[in-house]
VODRENDO-483786 format. One line per 10 residues: number of its first residue (from 1); their letters; for each residue x, y, z of C-alpha. Coordinates in steps of 0.25 Angstrom, whole numbers, always signed. Each point is the difference from the previous one (the first is absolute). Layout:
BEGIN
NUM = a = X,Y,Z ~ ... .
***
This chain:
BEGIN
1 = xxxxxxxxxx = +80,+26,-38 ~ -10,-9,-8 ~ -8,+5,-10 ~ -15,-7,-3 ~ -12,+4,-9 ~ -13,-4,+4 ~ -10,+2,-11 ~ -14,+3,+3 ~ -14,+1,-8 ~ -15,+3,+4 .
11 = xxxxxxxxxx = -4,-9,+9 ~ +14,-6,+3 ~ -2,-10,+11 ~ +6,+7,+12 ~ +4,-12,+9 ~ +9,-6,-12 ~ +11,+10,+2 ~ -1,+9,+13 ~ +8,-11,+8 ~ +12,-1,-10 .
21 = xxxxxxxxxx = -1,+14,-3 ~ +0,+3,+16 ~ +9,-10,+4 ~ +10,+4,-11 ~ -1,+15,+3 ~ -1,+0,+17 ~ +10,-11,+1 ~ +9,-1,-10 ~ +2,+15,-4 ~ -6,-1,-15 .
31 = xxxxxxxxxx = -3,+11,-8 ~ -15,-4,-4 ~ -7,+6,-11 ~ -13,-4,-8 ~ -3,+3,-13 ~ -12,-1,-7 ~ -7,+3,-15 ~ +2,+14,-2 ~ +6,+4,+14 ~ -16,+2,+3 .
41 = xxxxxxxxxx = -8,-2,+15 ~ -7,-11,+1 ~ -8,-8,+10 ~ +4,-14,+6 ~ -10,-12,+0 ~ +0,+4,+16 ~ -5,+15,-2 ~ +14,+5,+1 ~ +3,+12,-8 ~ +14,+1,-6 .
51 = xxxxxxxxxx = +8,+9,-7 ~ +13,-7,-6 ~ +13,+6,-3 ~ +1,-3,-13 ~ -5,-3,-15 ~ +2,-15,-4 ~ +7,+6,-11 ~ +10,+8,+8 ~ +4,-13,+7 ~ +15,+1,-2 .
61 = xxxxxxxxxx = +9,-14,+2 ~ +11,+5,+3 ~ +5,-3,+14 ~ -14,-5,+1 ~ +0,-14,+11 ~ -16,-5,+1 ~ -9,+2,-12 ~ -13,-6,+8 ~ -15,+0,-7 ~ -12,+1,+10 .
71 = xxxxxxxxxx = -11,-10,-4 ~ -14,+7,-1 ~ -14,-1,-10 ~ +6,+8,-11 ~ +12,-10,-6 ~ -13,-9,-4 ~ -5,+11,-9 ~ +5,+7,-11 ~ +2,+13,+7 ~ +12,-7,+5 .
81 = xxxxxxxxxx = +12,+7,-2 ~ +10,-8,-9 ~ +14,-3,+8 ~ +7,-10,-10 ~ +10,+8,-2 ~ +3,+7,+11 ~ -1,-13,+7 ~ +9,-5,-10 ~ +10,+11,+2 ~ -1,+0,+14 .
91 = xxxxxxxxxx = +4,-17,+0 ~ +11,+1,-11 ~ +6,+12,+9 ~ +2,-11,+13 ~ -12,+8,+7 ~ -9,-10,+9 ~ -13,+0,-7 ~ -14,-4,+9 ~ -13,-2,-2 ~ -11,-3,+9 .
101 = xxxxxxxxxx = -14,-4,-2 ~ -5,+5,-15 ~ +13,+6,+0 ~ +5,-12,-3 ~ -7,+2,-14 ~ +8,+9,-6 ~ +13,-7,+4 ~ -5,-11,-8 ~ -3,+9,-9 ~ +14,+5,-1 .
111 = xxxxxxxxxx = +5,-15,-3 ~ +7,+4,+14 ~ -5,-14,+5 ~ +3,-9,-10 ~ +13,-6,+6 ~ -1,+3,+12 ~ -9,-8,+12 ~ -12,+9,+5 ~ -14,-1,+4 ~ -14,+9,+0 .
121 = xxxxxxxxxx = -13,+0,+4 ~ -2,-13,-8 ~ +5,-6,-14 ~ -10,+4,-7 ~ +3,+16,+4 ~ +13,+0,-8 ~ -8,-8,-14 ~ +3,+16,-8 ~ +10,+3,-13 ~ +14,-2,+2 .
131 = xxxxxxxxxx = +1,-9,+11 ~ +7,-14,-2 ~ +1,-2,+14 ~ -10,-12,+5 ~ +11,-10,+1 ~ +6,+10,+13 ~ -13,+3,+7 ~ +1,-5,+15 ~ -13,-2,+4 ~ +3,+5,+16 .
141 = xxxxxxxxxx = -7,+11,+9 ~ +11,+7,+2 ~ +9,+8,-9 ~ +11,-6,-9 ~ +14,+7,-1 ~ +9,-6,-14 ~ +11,+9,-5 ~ -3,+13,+3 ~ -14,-2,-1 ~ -11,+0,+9 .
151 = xxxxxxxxxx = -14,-4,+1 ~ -12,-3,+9 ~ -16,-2,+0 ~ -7,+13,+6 ~ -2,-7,+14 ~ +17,-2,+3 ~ +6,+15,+3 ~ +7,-7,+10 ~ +6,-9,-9 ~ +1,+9,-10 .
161 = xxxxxxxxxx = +7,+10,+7 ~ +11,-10,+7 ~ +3,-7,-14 ~ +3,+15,-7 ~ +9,+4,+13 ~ +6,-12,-3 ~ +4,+1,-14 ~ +5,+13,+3 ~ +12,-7,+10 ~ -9,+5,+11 .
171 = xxxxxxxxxx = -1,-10,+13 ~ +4,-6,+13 ~ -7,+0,+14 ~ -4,+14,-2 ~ -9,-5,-11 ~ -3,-14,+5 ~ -4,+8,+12 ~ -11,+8,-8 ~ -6,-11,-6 ~ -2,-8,+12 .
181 = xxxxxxxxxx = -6,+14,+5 ~ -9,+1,-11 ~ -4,-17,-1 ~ -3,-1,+15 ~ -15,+3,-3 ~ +0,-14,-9 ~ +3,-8,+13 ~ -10,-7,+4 ~ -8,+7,+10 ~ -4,-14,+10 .
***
């Protein structure tokens, strides 16, 4: 069974995550767990009112698959909580590491994308301390997979999720089936 650590903070953008974190649980038998700073209730950008299972700090590695960082308003603040090196612990470990959104912040923060391609909300959303990565930016709508790494702008779950399934050897018709499922309201309506 696959192990994967969704980490939450107050005012977490809940339509980042829920389909990975759906998909990953319903139809691929992970065991999903979120964490969040100081294991403490907190409320979703969406109203939603969640209690995690865990402290950030009692994130353990081990056995660990997904390490995933949901965007939200709070990693554009300083009451962001710092993940460098559990980040870079998680990346060092062979754990697939993703960001969406702001989340994407403190992956750059990390230096996690500094080799690797990857994308954001914009260019200009990962300008912080400790990133080198500009040269790898993609600037695509949907989300980028490098090396273990994923990333995405707030508005591609879709993307997001299919990229991290992928880097975790996770695919086939089963999945291409899901994504065309969850795509079709793109088509054109004429």
């Amino acid at each position: 069974m696959k192990r994967a650590i969704t980490i939450l903070t107050e005012g977490f953008s809940d339509w980042e995550t829920a389909l990975l974190n759906a998909s990953a649980r319903c139809y691929y038998g992970f065991d999903v767990r979120y964490a969040a700073p100081g294991g403490k209730p907190l409320t979703s950008a969406g109203g939603l009112m969640v209690t995690p299972h865990l402290a950030i700090d009692a994130i353990e590695l081990e056995s660990l698959d997904l390490l995933v960082v949901c965007g939200g308003t709070i990693w554009q603040t300083p009451e962001a909580p710092d993940l460098s090196d559990l980040l870079a612990a998680a990346r060092a470990r062979g754990v697939v590491v993703a960001g969406i959104c702001d989340g994407t912040r403190t992956l750059a923060q990390a230096g996690v994308l500094n080799e690797v391609r990857h994308t954001s909300n914009s260019a200009d959303n990962l300008a912080l301390p400790g990133y080198a990565g500009a040269a790898r930016y993609q600037d695509v709508p949907h989300a980028v997979g490098d090396q273990g790494v994923v990333t995405a702008p707030g508005t591609a779950p879709v993307s997001f999720m299919a990229e991290i399934l992928t880097a975790l050897d996770i695919g086939g018709a089963d999945l291409d089936a899901y994504l065309a499922m969850h795509a079709a309201e793109h088509r054109s309506r004429r």
